[in-house]
C-alpha positions as CSV (number, residue, x, y, z in Angstrom):
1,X,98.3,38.8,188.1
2,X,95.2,38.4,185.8
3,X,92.0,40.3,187.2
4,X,90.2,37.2,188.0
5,X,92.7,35.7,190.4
6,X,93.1,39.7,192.0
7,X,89.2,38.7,192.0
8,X,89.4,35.6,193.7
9,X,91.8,36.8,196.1
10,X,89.3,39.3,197.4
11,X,87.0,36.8,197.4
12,X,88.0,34.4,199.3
13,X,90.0,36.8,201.9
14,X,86.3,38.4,202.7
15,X,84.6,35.5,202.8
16,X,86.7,34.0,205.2
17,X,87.0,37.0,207.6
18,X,82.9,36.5,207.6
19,X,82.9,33.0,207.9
20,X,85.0,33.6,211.2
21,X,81.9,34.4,212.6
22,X,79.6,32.5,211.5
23,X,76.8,33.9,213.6
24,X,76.9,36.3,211.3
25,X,74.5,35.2,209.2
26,X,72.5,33.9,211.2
27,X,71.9,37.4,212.9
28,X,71.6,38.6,209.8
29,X,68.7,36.1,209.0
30,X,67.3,37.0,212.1
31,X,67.3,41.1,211.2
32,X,66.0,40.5,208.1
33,X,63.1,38.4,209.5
34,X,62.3,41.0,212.0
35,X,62.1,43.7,209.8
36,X,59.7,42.2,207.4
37,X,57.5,41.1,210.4
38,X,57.5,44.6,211.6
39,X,56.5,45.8,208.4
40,X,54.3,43.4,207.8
41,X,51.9,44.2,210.8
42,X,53.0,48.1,210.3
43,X,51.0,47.8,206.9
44,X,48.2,45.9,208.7
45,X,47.2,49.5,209.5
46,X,47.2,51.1,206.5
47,X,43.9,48.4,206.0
48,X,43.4,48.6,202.0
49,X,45.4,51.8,201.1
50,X,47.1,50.6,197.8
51,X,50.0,52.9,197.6
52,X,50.8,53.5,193.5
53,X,48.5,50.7,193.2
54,X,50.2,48.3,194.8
55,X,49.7,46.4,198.2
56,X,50.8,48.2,201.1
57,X,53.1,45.2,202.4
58,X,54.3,44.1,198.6
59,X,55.3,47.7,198.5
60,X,57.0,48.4,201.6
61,X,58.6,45.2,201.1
62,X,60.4,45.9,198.0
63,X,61.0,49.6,198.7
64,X,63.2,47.9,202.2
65,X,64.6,45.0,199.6
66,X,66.1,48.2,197.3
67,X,67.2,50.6,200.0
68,X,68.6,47.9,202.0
69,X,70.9,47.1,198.7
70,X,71.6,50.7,198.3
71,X,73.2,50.9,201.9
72,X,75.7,47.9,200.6
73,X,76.6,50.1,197.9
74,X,77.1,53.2,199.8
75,X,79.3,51.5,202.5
76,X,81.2,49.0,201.1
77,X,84.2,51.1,199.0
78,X,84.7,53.4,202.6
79,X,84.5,50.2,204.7
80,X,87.6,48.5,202.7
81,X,89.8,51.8,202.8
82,X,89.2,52.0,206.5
83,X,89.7,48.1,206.9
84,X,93.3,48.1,204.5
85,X,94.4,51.3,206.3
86,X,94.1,49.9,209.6
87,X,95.5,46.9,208.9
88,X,98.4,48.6,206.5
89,X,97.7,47.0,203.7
90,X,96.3,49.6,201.7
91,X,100.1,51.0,200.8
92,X,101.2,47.9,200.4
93,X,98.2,46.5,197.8
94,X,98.8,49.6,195.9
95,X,102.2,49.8,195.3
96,X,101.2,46.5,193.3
97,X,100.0,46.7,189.5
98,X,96.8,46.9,191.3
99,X,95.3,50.1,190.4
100,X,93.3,52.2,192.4
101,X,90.2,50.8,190.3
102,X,91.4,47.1,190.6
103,X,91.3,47.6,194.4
104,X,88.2,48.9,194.7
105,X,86.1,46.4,192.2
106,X,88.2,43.5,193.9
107,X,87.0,44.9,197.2
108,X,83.6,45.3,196.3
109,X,82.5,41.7,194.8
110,X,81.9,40.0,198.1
111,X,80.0,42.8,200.1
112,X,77.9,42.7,196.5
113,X,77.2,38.9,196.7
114,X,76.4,39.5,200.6
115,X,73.9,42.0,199.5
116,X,71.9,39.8,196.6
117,X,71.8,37.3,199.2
118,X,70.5,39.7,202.0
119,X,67.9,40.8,199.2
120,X,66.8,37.3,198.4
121,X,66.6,36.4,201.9
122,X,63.9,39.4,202.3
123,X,62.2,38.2,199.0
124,X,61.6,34.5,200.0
125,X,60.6,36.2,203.9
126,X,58.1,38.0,202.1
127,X,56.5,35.0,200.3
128,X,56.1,33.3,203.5
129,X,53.8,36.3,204.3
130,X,51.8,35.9,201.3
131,X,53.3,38.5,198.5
132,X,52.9,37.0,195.1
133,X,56.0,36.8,193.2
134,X,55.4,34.2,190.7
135,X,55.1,36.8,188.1
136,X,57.8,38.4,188.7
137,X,59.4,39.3,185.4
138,X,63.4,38.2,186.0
139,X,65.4,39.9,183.4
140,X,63.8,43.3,184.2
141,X,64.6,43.0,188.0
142,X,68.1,42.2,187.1
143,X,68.6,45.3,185.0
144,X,67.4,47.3,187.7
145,X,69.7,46.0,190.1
146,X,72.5,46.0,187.8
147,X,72.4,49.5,187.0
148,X,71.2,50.7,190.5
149,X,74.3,48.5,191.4
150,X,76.1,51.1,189.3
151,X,74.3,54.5,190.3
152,X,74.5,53.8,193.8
153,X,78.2,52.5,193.9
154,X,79.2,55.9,192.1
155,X,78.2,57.3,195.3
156,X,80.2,55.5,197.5
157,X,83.4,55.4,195.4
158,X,83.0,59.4,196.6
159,X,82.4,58.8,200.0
160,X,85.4,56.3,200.3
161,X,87.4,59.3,198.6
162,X,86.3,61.2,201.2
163,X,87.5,58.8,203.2
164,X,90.5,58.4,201.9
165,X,91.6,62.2,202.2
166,X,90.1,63.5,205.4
167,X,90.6,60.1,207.8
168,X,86.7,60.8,209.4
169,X,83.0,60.4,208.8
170,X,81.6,61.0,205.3
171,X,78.8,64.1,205.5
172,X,78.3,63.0,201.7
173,X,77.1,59.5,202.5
174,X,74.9,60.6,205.8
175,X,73.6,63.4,203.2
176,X,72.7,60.5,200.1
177,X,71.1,57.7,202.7
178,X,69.0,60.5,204.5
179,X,67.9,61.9,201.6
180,X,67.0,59.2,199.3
181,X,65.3,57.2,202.6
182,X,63.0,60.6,202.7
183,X,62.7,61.6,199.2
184,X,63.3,58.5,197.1
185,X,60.1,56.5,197.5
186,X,61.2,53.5,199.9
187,X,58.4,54.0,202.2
188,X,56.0,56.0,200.4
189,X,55.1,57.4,197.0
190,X,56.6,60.5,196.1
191,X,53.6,61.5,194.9
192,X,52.7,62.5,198.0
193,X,55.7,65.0,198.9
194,X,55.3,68.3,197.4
195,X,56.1,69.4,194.4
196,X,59.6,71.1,194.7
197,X,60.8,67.9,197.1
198,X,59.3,66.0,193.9
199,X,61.9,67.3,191.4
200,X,65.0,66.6,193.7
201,X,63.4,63.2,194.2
202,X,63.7,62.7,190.2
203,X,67.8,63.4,190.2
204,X,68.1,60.7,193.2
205,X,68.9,57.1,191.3
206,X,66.9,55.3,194.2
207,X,63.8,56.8,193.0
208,X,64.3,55.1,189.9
209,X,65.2,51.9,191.3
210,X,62.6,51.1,193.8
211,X,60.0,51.9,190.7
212,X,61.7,50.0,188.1
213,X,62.2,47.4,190.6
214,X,58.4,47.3,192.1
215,X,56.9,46.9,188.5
216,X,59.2,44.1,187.1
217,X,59.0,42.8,190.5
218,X,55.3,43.0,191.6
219,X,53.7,43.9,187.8
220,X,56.0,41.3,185.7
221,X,56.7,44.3,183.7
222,X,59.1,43.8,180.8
223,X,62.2,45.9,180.1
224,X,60.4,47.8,177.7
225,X,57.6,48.5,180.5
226,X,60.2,50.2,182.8
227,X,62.4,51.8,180.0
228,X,62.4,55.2,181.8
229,X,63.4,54.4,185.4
230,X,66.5,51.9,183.0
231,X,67.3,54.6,181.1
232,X,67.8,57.1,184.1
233,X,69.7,54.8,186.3
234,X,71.8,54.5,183.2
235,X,72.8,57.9,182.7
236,X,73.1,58.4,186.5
237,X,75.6,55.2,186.4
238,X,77.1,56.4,183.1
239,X,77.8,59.9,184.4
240,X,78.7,59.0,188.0
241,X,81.2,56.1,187.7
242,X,83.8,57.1,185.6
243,X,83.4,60.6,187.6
244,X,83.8,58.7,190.7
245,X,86.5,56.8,189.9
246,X,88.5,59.8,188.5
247,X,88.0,61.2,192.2
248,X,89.1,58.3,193.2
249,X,92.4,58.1,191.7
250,X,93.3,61.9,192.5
251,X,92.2,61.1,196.1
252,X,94.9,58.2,195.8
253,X,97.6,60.9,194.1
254,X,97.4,62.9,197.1
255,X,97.6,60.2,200.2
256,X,100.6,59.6,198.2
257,X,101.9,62.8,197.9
258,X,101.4,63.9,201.6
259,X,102.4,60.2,203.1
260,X,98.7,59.2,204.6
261,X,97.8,56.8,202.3
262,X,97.9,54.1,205.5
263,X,97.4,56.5,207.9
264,X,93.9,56.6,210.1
């Protein structure tokens, strides 16, 4: 089967498991809402403290917009190996000529799609409370979140191998949100953290994102404006996925080996 019908498959199997409830997204319209409002009066107190220069609110707003993506990326890859292995189709899909990789970019285009939306639903939110975004400069903010797409998904292909292997939590993926919600700039500059926290801050790709993404977002600055924050996320996504994905398929070698590739 070509990849684009594997694709559609996917597609259309996720979409209608979250069209089963539709409330869904209307709940999640709601959260979203709420969370800018609370922000939104949270920066009220900050009066005119322009964090890197920026607004408070325009600032807090895209540092949520970024992480929230981020925590798409994270969970998505562990949430389909739970989801096929307690339905017992995760076996079954790859004893198919569906490779380990096929299965987990199939399984991750709709939670993707889910996420742009949830991050243009925060975007348009914050324009109703008056952040500027006219100037926004288009094909740097889809670089960014194409390569932070990459970065962050390397991340969770490891903590779906994780998974995979041990059948409980993830430490790796508590360890990654934590850290890059308190290190990687969402709600504050990292200029302010000190300096040794600094340089961990600099490995995280978040850090990277959630500055690339502010300036082409809030600044209209071109590619060229943001080349450092691209080229990092680049050599974090061209170092971590095909490392990830090599995990991946040993993690796959081994359910098979011991028997517990359906097993929860």
């Amino acid at each position: 089967m070509p990849l684009v019908w594997k694709l559609a498959a996917f597609l259309k199997r996720d979409l209608a498991t979250d069209v089963s409830y539709r409330l869904s997204f209307a709940l999640e319209a709601m959260h979203v809402g709420i969370t800018v409002a609370a922000f939104f009066f949270f920066a009220q107190l900050l009066g005119t403290t322009r964090p890197q220069g920026y607004a408070s609110f325009p600032f807090l707003l895209v540092g949520m917009t970024v992480n929230a993506y981020m925590t798409t990326c994270l969970v998505c890859f562990s949430q389909a190996i739970k989801g096929s292995q307690l339905a017992g189709t995760l076996k079954a899909v790859l004893t198919t000529p569906t490779s380990p990789t096929t299965f987990l970019v199939c399984s991750s285009v709709y939670p993707y799609l889910r996420a742009s939306l949830d991050a243009g639903v925060y975007l348009i939110i914050g324009m109703a409370f008056g952040v500027p975004l006219s100037g926004m400069n288009v094909p740097a903010a889809v670089l960014v979140l194409l390569l932070s797409l990459l970065a962050f998904s390397s991340i969770g292909i490891l903590s779906a191998t994780f998974t995979l292997i041990f059948k409980r939590g993830d430490p790796l993926l508590w360890l990654f949100g934590s850290g890059s919600w308190l290190l990687g700039g969402v709600l504050y500059p990292v200029d302010y953290l000190p300096t040794a926290l600094r340089h961990v801050s600099a490995l995280l790709p978040i850090t990277h994102a959630v500055n690339g993404m502010r300036a082409a977002v809030l600044d209209g600055a071109p590619p060229g404006g943001i080349a450092g924050d691209l080229g990092r996320l680049a050599i974090f996504a061209a170092i971590g996925v095909p490392l990830s994905l090599a995990v991946f398929g040993l993690g796959v070698r081994r359910a098979r080996r011991d028997g517990t590739l359906d097993h929860w």
